[in-house]
C-alpha positions as CSV (number, residue, x, y, z in Angstrom):
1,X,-4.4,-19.4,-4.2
2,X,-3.3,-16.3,-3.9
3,X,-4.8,-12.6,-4.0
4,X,-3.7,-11.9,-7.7
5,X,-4.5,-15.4,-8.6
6,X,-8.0,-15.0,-6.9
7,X,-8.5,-11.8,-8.5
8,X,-7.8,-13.2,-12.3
9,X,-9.9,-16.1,-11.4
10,X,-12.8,-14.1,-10.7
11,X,-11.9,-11.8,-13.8
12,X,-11.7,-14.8,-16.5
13,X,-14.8,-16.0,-15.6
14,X,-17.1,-12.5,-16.5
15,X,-19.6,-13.3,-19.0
16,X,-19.6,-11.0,-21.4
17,X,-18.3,-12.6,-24.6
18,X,-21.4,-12.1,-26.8
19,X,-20.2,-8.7,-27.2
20,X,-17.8,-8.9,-30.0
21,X,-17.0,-5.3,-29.4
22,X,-15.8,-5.8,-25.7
23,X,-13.9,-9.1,-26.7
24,X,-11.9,-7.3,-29.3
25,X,-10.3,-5.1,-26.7
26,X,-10.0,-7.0,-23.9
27,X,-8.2,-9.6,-26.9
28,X,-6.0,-6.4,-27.7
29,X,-4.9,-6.3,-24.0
30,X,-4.0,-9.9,-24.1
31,X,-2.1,-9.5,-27.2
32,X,-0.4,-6.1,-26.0
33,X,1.0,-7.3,-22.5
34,X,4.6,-8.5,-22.3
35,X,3.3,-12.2,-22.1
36,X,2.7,-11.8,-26.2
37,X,5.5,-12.5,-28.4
38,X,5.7,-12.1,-32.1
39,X,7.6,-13.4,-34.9
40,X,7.7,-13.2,-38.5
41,X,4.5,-15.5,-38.9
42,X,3.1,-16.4,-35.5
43,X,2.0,-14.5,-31.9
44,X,2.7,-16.8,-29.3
45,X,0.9,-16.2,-25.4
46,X,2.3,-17.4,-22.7
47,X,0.7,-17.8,-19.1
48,X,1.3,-20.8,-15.9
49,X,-2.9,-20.2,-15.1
50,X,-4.6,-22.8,-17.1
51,X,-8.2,-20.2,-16.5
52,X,-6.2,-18.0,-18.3
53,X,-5.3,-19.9,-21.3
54,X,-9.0,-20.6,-21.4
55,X,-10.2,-17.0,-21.3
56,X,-7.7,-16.1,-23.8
57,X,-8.8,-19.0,-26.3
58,X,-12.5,-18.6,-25.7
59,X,-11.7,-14.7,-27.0
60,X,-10.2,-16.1,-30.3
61,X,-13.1,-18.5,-30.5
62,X,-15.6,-15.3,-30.0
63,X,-13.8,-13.5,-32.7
64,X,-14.0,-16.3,-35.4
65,X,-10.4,-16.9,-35.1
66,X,-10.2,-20.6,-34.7
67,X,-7.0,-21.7,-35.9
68,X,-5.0,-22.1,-33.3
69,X,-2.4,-24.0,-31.0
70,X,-2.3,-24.7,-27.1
71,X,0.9,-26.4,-26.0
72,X,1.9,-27.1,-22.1
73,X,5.4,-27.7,-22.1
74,X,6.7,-27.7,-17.8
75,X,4.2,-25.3,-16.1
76,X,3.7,-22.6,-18.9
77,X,0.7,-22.8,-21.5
78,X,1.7,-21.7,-24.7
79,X,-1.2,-21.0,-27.1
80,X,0.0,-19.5,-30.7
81,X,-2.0,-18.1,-33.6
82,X,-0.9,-16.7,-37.1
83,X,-0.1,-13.5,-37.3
84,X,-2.5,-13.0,-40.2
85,X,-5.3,-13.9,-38.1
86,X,-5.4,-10.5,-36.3
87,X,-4.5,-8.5,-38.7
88,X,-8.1,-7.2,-38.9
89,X,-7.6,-6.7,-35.5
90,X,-4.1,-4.9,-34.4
91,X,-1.8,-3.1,-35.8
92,X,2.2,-4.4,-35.7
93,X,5.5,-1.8,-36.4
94,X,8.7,-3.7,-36.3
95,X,7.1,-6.7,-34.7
96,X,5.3,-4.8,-32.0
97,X,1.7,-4.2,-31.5
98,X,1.3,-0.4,-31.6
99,X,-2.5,1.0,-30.2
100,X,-3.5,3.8,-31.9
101,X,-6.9,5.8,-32.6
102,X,-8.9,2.6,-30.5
103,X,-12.8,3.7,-30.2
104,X,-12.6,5.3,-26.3
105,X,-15.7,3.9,-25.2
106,X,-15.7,3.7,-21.5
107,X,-16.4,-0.3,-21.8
108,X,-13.8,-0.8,-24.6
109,X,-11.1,0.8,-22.3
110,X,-12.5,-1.5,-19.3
111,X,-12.1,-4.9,-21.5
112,X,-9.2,-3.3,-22.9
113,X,-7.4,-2.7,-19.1
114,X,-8.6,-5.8,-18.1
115,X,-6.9,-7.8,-20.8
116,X,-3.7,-6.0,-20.4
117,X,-4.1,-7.7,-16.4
118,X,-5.0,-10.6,-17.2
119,X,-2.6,-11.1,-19.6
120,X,0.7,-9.9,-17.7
121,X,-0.4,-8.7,-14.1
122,X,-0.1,-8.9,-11.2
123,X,-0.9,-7.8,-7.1
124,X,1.0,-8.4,-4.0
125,X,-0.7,-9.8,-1.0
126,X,-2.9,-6.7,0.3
127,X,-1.7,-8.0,4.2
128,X,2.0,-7.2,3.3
129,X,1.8,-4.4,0.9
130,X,0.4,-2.3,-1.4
131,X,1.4,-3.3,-5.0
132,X,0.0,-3.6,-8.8
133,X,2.1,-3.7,-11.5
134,X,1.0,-4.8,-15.6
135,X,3.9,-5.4,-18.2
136,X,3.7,-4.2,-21.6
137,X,5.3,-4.8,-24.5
138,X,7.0,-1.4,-25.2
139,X,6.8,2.3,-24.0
140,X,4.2,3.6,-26.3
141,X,1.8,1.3,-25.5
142,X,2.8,2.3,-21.7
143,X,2.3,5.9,-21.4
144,X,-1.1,5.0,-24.3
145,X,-3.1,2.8,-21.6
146,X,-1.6,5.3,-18.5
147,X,-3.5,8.4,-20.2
148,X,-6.8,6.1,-20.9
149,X,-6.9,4.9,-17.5
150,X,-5.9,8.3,-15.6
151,X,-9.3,9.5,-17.6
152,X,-11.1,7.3,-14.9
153,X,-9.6,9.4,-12.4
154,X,-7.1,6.1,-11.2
155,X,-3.5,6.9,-10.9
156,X,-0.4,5.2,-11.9
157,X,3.1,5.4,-12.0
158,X,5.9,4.1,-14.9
159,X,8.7,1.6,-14.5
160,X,11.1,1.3,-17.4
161,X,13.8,-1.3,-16.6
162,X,16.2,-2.7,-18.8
163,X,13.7,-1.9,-22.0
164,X,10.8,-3.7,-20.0
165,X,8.1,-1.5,-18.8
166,X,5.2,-1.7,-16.7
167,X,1.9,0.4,-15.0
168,X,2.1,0.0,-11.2
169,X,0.2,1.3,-8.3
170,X,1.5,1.6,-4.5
171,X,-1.6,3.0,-2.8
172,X,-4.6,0.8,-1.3
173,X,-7.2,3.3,-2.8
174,X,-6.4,3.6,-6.2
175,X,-5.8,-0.1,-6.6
176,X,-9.4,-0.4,-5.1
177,X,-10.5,1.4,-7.7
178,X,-8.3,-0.3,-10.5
179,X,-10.1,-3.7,-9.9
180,X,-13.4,-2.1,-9.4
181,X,-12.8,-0.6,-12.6
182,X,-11.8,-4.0,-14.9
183,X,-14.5,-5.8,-13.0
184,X,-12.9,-7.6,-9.8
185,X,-16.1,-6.9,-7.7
186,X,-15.4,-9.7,-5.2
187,X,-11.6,-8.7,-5.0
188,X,-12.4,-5.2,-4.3
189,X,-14.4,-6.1,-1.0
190,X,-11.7,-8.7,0.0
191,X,-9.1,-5.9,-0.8
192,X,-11.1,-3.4,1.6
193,X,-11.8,-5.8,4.5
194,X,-7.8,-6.3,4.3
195,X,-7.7,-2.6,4.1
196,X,-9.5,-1.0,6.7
197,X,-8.1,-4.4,9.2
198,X,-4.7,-2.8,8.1
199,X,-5.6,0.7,9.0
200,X,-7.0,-0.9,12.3
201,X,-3.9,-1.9,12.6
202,X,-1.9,0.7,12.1
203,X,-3.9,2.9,14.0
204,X,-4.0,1.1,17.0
205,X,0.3,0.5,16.6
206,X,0.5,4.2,16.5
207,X,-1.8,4.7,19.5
208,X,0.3,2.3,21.8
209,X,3.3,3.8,20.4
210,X,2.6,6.9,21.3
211,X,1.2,5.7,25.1
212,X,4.7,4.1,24.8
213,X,6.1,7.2,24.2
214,X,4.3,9.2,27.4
215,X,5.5,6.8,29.7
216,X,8.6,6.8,28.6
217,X,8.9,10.7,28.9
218,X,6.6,10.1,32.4
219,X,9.2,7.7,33.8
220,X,12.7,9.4,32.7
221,X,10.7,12.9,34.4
222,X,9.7,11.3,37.4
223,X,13.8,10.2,37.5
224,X,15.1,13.2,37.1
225,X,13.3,14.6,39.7
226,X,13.6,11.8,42.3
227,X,17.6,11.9,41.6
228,X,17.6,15.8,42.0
229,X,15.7,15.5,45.5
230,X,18.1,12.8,46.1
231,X,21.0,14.8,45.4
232,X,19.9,17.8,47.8
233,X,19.0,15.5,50.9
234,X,22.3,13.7,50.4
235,X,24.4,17.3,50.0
236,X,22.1,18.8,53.1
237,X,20.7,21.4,50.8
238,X,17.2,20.2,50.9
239,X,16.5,22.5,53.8
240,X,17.6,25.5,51.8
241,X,14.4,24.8,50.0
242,X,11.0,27.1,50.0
243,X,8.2,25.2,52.3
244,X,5.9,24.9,48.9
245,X,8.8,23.3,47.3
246,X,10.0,20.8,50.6
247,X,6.3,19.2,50.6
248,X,6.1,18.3,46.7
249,X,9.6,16.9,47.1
250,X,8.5,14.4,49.9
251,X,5.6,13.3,48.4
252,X,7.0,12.8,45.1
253,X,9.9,10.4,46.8
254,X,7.1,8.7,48.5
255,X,4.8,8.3,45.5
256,X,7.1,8.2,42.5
257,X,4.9,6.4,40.0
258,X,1.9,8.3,41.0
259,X,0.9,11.3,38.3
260,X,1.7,14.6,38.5
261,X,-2.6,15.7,38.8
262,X,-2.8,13.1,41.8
263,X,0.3,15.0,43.5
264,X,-0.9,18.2,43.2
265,X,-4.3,16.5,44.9
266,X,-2.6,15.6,48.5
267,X,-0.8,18.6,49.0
268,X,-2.2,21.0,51.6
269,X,-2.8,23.4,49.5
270,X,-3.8,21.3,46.6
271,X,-2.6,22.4,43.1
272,X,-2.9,21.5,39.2
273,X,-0.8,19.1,37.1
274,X,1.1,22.2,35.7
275,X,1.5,23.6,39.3
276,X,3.1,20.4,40.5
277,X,5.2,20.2,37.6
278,X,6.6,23.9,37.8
279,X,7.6,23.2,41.5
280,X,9.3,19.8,40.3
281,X,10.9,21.4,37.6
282,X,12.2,24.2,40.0
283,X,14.0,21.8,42.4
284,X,15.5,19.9,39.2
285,X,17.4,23.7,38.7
286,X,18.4,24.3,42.3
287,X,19.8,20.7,42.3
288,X,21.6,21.8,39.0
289,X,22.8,24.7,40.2
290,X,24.1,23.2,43.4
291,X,26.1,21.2,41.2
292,X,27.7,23.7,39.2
293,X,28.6,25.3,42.7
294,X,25.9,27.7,42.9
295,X,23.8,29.5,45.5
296,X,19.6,29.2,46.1
């Protein structure tokens, strides 16, 4: 299965629907994700996870609510209830469920969050990328569960499209902390080991990148300064050149993949990597300035 489906799996399986309190809201979340249709007499669920459909009935069952229809038709389970059945229970403007004044109870807005995922969420394979994402029903409800769940200190973002809109996270850490706080315990630590081996990763990508990098600059420097030698023994200038200046030349020619601190080692006098490198650098301009017709 995969990581979203683990995660629901684990999810739909807490045990914790003695409370009739914390079954109400995480019932509400259900009933307020954009899986939940209404029409004038029924609210219809809809879900392909056949756990879900079974969490989602064993809530009605908790709340007395027993009157009810499961169909299968392809894939999808459809499970429908009347209307009037939850009355007690939501409140519906123009065939919406609206939340409003909901007792803020830190484990009322858990079950309440964890409905809403359950019911229409989802997360993208932590070893690709970073993504959550919940559908709601409309854009009140929206921006309602994004300032109860920002209270937790867990940050999220707002996609409207098309009239459909949606809670979704893009970073690792605050979706760690989004299924530690609905109850995911065991896809939290799978979501970290993924986590830190991506970070791994990336770190080590950046450090061979970079060692890429240096060689690259290493090689194209040892070049230039190999062709500029070149040029001035080919052009009978090298002669022209300062004693201190002749003796780094020849052994760089001699040594060219050798580093500029071992250089500097076997010259008579020896010298540092930034000695070497000003003297290289010098006969780089002299061979320029030969070119351009110049004088030492």
């Amino acid at each position: 299965m995969s990581f979203s489906s683990n995660a629901k799996e684990e999810l739909s399986k807490i045990s914790n629907l003695t409370n009739k309190e914390i079954v109400k809201f995480e019932l509400i979340g259900y009933l307020i994700s954009s899986n939940t249709s209404i029409s004038n007499s029924k609210i219809r669920y809809s879900t392909e996870s056949d756990y879900n459909i079974n969490r989602f009935s064993k809530l009605l069952n908790n709340m007395d609510i027993l009157d009810y229809k499961i169909d299968l038709q392809g894939k999808t389970y459809f499970i429908t209830v009347d209307r009037k059945k939850l009355l007690n229970i939501i409140h519906i403007e123009n065939e919406e469920i609206i939340l409003e004044n909901i007792n803020k109870k830190e484990e009322n807005i858990r079950a309440l969050v964890r409905g809403i995922f359950l019911g229409a969420g989802s997360i993208n394979n932590p070893e690709n990328k970073y993504h959550l994402e919940i559908s709601l029903t409309n854009k009140k409800n929206t921006i309602y569960i994004k300032e109860l769940i920002e209270e937790f200190d867990i940050k999220l973002k707002i996609l409207e499209k098309e009239k459909q809109y949606s809670l979704y996270i893009k970073e690792g850490e605050e979706i760690s902390k989004f299924l530690a706080f609905i109850g995911a315990n065991k896809a939290v630590l799978k979501f970290e080991e993924i986590r830190v081996q991506r970070e791994m990763n990336n770190k080590i990508n950046r450090i061979v990148n970079c060692e890429a990098a240096n060689l690259n600059k290493t090689i194209n420097a040892a070049v230039s300064q190999i062709e500029a030698i070149e040029y001035l023994q080919k052009t009978k200038k090298f002669d022209k050149l300062e004693e201190n200046l002749k003796e780094i030349a020849l052994i760089r020619v001699k040594y060219p993949d050798m580093p500029l601190s071992e250089l500097g080692k076997m010259l008579k006098n020896p010298v540092g990597k930034s000695g070497v490198n000003y003297r290289l650098k010098k006969i780089i301009e002299i061979a320029d300035e030969f070119k351009l017709g110049g004088n030492i």
